[in-house]
KOLTI-254348 format. One line per 3 residues: their letters; for each residue z, x, y negated of N, C-alpha, C, O. Coordinates in steps of 0.1 Angstrom, whole numbers, plus 5000, padded with zeros to 4 digits. Atoms other than C-alpha are relative to their C-alpha. Layout:
residues N
A> Z:X:Y:Z:X:Y:Z:X:Y:Z:X:Y ~ ...
//
This chain:
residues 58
XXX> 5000:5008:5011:5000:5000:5000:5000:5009:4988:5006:5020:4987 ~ 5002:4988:5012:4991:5016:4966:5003:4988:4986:4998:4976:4986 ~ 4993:4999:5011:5007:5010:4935:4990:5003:4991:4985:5014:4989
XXX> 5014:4996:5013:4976:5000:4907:5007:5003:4992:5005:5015:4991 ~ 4993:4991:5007:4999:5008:4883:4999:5015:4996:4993:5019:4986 ~ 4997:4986:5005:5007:5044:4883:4991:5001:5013:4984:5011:5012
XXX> 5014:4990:4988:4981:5048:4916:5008:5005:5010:5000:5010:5017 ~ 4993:4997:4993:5010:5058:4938:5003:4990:5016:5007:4978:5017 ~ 4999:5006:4989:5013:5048:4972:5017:4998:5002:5027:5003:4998
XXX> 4982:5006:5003:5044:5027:4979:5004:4998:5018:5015:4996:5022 ~ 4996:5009:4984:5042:5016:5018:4984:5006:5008:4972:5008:5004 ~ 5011:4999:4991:5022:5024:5047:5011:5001:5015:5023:5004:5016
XXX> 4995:4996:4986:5026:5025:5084:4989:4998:5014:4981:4989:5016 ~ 5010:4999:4991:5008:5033:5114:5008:4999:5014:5019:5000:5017 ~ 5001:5006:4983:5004:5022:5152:4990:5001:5003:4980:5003:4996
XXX> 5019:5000:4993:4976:5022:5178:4998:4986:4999:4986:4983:5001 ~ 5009:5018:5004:4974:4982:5170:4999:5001:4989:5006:5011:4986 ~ 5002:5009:5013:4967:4969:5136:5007:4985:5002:5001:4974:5000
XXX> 4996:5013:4994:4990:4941:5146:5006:4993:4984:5003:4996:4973 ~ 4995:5006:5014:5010:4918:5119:5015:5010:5000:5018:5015:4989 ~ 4987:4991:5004:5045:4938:5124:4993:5013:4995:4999:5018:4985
XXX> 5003:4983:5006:5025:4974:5116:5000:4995:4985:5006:5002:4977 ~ 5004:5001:5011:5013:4954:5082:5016:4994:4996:5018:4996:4984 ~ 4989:5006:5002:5051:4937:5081:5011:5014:4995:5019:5014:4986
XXX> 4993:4982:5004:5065:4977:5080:4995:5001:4987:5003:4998:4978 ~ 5007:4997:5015:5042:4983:5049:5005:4998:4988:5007:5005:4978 ~ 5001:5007:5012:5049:4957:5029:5013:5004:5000:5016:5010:4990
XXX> 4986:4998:5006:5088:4962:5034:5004:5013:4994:5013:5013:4986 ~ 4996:4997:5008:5084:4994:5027:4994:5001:4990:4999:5011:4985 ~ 5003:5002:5013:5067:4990:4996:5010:4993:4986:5009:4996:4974
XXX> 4987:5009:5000:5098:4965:4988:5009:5007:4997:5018:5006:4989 ~ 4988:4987:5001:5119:4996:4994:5003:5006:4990:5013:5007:4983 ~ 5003:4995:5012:5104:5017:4973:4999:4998:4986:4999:5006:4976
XXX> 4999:5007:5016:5103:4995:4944:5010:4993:4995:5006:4986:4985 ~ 4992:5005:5001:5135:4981:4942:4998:4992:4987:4998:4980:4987 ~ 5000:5013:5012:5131:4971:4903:4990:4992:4999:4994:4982:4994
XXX> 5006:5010:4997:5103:4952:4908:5004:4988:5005:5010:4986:5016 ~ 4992:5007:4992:5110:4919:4906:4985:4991:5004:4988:4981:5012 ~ 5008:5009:4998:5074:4901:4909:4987:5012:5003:4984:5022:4996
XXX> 5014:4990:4997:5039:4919:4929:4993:4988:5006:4995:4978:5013 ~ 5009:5006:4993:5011:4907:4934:4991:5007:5015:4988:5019:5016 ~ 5002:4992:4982:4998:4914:4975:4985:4999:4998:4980:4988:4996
XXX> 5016:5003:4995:4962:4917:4980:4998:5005:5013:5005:5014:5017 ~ 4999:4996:4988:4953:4920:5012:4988:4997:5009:4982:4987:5004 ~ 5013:5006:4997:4921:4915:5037:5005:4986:5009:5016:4981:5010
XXX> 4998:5014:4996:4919:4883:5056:4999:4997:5018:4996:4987:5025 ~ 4995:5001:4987:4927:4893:5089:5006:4995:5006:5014:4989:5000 ~ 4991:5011:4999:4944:4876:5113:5016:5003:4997:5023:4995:4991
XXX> 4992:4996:5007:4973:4899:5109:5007:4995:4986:5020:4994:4986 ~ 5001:5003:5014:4972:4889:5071:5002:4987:4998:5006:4985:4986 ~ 5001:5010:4998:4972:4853:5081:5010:4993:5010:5014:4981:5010
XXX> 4986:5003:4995:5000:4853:5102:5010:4991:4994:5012:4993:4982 ~ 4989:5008:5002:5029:4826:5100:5009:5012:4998:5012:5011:4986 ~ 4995:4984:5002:5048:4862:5100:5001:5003:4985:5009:5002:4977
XXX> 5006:4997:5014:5032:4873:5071:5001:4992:4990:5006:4996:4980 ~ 4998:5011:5013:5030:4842:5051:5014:4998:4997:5018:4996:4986 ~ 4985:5005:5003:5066:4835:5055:5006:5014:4990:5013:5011:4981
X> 4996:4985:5002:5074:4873:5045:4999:4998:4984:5001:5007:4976
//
């Protein structure tokens, strides 16, 4: 996850799937990382991953 902002990467995480928990790691830590943030906007592709009841609820 990258930070348009300052351009800084905030969250990532890797696995041999692309499943919705590897993209669920990401976003939290991006969440982590940014503690004062209190409002982001997510872009994201439209995978099913991405599409997840998981995901949406998150």
């Amino acid at each position: 996850m990258l930070d348009l902002f300052n351009h800084v990467v905030v969250g990532w995480s890797m696995h041999h799937r692309q499943d919705r928990k590897m993209v669920l790691r990401a976003v939290e830590m991006a969440v982590w990382q940014c503690p004062e943030a209190t409002q982001a906007i997510l872009h994201s592709a439209r995978g099913t991953q991405f599409t997840s009841g998981d995901y949406q609820r998150y």
